[in-house]
Backbone as CSV, one residue per row, in Angstrom:
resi,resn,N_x,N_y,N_z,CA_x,CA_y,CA_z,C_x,C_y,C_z
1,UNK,-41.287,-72.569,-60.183,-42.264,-73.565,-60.595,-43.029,-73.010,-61.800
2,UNK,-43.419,-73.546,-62.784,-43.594,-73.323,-64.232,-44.862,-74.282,-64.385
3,UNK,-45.387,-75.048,-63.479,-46.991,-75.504,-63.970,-46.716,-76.367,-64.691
4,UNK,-45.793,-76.911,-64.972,-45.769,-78.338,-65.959,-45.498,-79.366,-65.342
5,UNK,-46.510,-80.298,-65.602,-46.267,-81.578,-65.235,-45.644,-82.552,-65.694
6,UNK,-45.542,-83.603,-64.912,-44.356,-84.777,-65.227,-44.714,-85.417,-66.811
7,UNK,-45.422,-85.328,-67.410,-46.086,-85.627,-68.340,-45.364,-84.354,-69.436
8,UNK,-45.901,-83.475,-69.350,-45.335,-82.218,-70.034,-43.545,-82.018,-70.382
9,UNK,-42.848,-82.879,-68.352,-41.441,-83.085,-69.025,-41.036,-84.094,-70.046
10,UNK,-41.472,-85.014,-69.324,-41.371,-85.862,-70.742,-41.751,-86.060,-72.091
11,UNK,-42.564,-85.327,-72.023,-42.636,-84.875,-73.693,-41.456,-83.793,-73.739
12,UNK,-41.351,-82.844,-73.489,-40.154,-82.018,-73.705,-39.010,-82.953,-73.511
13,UNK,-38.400,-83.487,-72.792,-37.280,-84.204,-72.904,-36.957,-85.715,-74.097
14,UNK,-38.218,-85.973,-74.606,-38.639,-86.518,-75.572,-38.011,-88.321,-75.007
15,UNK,-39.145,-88.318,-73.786,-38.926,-89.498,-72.917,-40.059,-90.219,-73.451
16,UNK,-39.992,-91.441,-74.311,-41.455,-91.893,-74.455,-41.548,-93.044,-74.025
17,UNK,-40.498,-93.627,-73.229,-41.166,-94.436,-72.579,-41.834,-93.952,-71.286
18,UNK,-41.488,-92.738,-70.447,-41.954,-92.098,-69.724,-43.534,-91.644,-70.151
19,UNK,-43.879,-91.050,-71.257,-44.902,-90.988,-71.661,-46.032,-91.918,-71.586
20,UNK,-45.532,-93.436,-71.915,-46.499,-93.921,-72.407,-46.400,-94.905,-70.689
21,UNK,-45.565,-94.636,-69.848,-46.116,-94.867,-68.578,-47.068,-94.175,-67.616
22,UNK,-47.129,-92.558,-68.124,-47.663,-91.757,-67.313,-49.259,-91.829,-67.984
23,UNK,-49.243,-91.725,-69.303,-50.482,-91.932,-70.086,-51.198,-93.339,-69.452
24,UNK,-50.137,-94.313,-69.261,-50.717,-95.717,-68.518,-51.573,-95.605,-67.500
25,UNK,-51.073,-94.112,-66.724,-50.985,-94.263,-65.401,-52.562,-92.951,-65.342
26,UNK,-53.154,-93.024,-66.415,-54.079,-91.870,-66.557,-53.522,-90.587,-66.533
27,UNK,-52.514,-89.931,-66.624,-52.039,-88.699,-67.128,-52.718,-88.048,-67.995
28,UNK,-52.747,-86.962,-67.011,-53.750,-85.830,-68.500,-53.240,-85.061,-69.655
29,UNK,-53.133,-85.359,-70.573,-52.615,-84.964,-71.335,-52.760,-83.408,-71.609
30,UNK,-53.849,-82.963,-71.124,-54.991,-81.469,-72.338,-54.516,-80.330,-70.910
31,UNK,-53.620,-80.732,-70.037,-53.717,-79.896,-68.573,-52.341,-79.333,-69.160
32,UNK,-52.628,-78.051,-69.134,-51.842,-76.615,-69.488,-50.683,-76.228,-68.268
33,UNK,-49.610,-76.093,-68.893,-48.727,-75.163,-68.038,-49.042,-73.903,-67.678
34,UNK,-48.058,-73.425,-66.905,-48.524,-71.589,-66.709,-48.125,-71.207,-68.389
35,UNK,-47.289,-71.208,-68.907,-47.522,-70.587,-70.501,-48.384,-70.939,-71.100
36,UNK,-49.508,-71.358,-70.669,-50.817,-72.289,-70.999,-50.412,-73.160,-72.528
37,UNK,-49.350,-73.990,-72.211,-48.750,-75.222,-73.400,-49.203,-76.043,-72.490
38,UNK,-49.722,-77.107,-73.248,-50.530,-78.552,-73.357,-49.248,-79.793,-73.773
39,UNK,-49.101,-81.073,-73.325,-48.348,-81.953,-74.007,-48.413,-82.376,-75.535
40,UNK,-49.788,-82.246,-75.767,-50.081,-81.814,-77.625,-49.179,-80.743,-77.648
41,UNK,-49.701,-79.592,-77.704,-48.817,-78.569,-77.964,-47.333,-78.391,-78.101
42,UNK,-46.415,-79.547,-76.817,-45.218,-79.684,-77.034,-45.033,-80.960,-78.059
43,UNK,-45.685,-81.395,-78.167,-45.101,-82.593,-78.935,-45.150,-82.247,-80.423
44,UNK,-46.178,-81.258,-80.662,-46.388,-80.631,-82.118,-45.177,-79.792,-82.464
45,UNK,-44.473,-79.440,-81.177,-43.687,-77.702,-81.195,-42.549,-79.081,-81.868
46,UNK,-42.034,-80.159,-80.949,-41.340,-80.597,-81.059,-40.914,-81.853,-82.317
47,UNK,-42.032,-81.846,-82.933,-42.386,-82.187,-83.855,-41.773,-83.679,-84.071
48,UNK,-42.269,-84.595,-82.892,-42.583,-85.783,-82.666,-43.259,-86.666,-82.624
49,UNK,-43.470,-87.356,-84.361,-45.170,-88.106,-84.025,-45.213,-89.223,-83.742
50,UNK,-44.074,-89.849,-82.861,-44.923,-91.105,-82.009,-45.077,-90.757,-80.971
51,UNK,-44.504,-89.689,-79.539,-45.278,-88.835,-79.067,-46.420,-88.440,-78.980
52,UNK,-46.692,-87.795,-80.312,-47.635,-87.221,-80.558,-48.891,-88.526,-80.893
53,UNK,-48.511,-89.440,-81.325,-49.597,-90.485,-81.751,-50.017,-91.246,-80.291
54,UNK,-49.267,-91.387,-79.218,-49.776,-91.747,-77.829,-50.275,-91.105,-77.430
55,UNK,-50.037,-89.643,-77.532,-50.764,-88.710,-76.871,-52.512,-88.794,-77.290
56,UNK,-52.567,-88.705,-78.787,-54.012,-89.100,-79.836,-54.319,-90.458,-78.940
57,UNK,-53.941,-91.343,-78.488,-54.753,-92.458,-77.964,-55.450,-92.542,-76.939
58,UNK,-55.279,-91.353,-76.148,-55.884,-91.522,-74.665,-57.344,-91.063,-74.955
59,UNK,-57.930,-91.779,-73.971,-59.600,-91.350,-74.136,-59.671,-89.541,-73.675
60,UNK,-58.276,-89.155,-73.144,-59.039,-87.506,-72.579,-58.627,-86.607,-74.249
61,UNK,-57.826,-87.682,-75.113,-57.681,-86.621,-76.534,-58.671,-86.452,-76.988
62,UNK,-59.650,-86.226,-76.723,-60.863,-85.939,-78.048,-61.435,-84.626,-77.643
C-alpha cells in the first residue's frame, strides 16, 4: 500500500473522466501519498493540463 488515493490513480493513469467524478464527489485533491506526491504534483509530473485545470477548480485548490 503506497498512500495514494483513487484520485491520485487517476490522475496517474490519466483517467479524466474519473477525475472529474471523484472531484464531483469532493475528492481531495492537496492529500499526499506516502512519497508525499499530491494529484497537482502528478498531473504537473505528467504534464497534463486539462487534468491539471480540474484539479485548479476545486474550492480545496487554493
Amino acid at each position: 500500500m503506497n498512500g495514494a488515493t483513487a484520485l491520485i490513480y487517476a490522475v496517474q493513469f490519466g483517467r479524466k473522466s474519473g477525475v472529474k467524478l471523484l472531484i464531483a464527489r469532493n475528492a481531495d485533491p492537496s492529500i499526499k501519498d506516502m512519497r508525499g506526491f499530491d494529484a497537482f504534483y502528478l498531473a504537473e509530473q505528467l504534464d497534463d493540463p486539462e487534468i491539471l485545470g480540474i484539479l485548479k477548480q476545486t474550492p480545496k485548490a487554493d
